[in-house]
N, C-alpha and C positions, 0 to 999 in steps of 0.2 A: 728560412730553409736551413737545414743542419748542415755542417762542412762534408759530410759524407756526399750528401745528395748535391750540395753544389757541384761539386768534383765529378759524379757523375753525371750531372747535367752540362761541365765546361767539357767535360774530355773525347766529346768530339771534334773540337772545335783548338782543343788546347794546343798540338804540334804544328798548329796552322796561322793561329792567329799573329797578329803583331803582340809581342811579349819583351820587351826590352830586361826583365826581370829575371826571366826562363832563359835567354838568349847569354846573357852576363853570367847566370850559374851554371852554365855548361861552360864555356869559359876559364870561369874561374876554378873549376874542378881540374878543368886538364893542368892548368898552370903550377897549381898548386901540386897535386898529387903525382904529376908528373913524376918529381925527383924521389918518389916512396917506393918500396919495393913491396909486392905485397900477393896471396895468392891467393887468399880467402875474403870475399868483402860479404856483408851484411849492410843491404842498401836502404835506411828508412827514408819511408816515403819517394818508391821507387816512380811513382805513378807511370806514364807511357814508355819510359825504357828511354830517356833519354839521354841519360848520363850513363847508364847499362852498358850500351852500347859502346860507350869507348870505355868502360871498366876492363870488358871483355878482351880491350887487347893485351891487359897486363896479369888477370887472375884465371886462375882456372876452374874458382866455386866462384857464382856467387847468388845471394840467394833476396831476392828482392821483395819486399814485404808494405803492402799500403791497402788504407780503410777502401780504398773506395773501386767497386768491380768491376768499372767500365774504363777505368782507366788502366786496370790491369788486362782488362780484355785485351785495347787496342796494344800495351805491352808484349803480352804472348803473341798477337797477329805479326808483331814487327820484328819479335825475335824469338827465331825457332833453335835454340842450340843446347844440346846438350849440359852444358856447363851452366847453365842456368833455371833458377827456380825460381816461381815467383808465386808467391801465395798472400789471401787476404787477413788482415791484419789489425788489431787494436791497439796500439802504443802504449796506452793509458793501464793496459795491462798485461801480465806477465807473458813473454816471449818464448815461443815455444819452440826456442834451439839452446844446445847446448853448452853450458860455459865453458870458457878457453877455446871456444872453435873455431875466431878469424882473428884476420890480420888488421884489418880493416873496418872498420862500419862510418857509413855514411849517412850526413842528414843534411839536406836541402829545402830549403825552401816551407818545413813542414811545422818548427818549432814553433812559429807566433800562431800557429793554430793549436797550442797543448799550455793550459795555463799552468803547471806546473812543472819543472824543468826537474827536479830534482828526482823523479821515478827514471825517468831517461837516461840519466848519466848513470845511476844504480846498471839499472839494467845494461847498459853497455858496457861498465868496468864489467859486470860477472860474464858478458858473451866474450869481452877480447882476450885473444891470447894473453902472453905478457910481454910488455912492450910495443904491445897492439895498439893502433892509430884511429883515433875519433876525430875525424872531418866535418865539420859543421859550415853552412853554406847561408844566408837569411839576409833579408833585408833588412838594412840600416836601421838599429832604431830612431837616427836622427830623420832619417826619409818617414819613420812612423809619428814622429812628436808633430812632424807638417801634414800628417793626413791619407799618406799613401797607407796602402793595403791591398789583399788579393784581390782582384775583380775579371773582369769577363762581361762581355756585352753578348746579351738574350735581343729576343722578338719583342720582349717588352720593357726592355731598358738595359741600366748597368746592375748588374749583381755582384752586390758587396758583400764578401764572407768575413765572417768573424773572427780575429784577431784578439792578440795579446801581445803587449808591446814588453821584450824583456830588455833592459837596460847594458850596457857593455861587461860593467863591474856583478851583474847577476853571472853571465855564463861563466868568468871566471870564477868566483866565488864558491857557484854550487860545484863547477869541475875540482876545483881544489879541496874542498869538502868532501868529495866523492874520491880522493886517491889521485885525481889526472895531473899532470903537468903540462903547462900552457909551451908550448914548440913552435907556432906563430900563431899570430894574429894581420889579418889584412884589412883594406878595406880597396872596395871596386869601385869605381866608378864610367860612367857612359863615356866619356872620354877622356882616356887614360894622360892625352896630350893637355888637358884641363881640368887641374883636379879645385877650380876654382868655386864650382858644384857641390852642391851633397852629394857625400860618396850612395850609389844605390843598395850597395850589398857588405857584409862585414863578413869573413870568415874564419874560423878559428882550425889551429890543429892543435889535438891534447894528448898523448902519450900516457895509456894507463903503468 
């Protein structure tokens, strides 16, 4: 099944289920982002509006953009507000908003689903302002080297979507390649009082 259609096939099911993954990147967004000022965001891979939803209380655009239409459906159902736009999306290819237009762009959850990293960060230094902030959100690839990955339980089992595992020293590499400067780096983990675990999620902020 292609990533498109799984997402369409999980996203009823997706604000509901048990997600220990989805649950840590909402989370980790507010923690992080908290202390940024910011009035423009550009959300990729907005899917159901979950992290949308507390963007909204800091910007006044923002414009949410993912492949897949059922998960933007249930998106628009959850949030009707002006100040938001949410349209369907290809990563993979050229974005159809303006360069220098925000403050902000976000990416959760969506990169180990894009095997090449290096159109993304392109495309995001020409949409950010300057001085504009790239947030990046993903699980672990030390959680990736043990096996985890996106999944979702159907009527006839577990559905495992397709990944790509990109390495710590890739994100920095192609960001600095790409013009960005690394502003931090975290990592998350299920319990914060025990980080004696693999961390579940790593996240970066890059300052174009």
């Amino acid at each position: 099944m292609s990533i498109e259609k799984s997402y369409n096939s999980w996203a009823n099911q997706y604000d509901t289920n048990k997600n220990r993954t989805r649950d840590l990147d909402k989370l980790a967004t507010i923690k992080t982002l908290s202390k940024y000022n910011f009035d423009s965001v550009l959300e990729l891979g907005c899917g159901t509006g979950k992290n949308t939803i507390w963007l909204l209380e800091k910007a006044q655009l923002i414009i949410g953009i993912d492949f897949s239409e059922e998960m933007l459906n249930i998106a628009k159902e959850k949030i009707k507000n002006p100040k938001v736009i949410f349209e369907k999306s290809d990563l993979t290819k050229s974005w159809k908003i303006e360069n220098e237009f925000v403050d902000l762009i976000t990416s959760s959850l969506i990169l180990e689903h894009i095997k090449e990293l290096d159109f993304i960060f392109k495309q995001t230094y020409k949409k950010l302002k300057p001085n504009g902030i790239f947030f990046i959100c993903e699980l672990h690839p030390y959680k990736q080297y043990y096996g985890s990955k996106a999944r979702y339980e159907t009527e006839n089992g577990t559905e495992e979507l397709e990944v790509y595992t990109h390495n710590i020293s890739e994100f920095t590499s192609v960001a600095l390649n790409n013009g960005f400067k690394l502003i931090e780096l975290n990592e998350w983990f299920d319990d914060e009082l025990n980080k004696n675990e693999l961390p579940r999620l790593i996240s970066f902020v890059f300052q174009k």
